[in-house]
N, C-alpha and C positions, 0 to 999 in steps of 0.2 A: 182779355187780350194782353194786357199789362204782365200780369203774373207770367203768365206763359213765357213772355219775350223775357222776362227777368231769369226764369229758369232755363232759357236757351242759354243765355250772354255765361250765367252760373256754370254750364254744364261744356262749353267752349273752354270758358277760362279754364277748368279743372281739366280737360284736357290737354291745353298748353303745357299748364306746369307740370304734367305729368308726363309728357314727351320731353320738355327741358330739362327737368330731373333727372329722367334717361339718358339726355346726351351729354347735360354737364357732370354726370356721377358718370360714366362711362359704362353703364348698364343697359343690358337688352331688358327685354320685357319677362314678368315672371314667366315659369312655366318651358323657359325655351335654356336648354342648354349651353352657357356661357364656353362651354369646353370643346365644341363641336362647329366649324367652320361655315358650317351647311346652315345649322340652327342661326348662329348671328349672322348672318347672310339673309334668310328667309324672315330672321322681327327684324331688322334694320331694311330692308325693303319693303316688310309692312309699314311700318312706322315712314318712309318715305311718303308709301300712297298717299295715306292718311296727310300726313304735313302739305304736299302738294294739291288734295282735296282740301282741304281748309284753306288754302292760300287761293284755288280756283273761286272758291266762293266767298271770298271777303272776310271769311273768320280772323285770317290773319295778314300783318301787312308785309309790306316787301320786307324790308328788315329784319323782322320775327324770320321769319319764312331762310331769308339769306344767312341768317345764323343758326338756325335749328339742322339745315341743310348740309353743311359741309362736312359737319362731326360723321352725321350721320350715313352720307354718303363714302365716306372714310372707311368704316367699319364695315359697311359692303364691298367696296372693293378688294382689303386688307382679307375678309373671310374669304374672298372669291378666291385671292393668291394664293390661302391657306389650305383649302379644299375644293372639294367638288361643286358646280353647281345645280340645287338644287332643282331649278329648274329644266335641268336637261333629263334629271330620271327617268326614269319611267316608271309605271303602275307598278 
């Protein structure tokens, strides 16, 4: 049982830093097109989910949570201005 909870706490952490990394380098997630309004729009609102899923369940605390957040909601809005939303497309 030990092990396991050691490689949950392991596998949190390394997701922290790697959202932090993201919002303090000013970088989306690989794979997603830094050039395209739509792209940092669609991983800066993943990257929300996920931040507010970990904060719903205690992985992170209010603070974490209130500083990971604003960058990141930043950069969604900023691509929303910039282009289209990708959420209204269609199939």
């Amino acid at each position: 049982m030990i092990p396991f909870l050691l490689m949950a706490a392991l596998l949190v952490a390394l997701i922290v830093v790697v959202i932090a990394a993201g919002v303090r380098g000013g970088t989306v997630e690989p794979g997603w097109r830094a050039d395209d309004p739509a792209s940092r729009q669609e991983a800066a609102l993943a990257q929300l989910a996920e931040l507010e899923f970990e904060y719903q369940t205690g992985k992170i605390n209010e603070e974490e949570y209130r500083e990971m957040r604003g960058p990141l909601a930043r950069v969604a809005i900023e691509a929303r201005k910039q282009g289209s939303d990708p959420l209204e497309e269609g199939p």
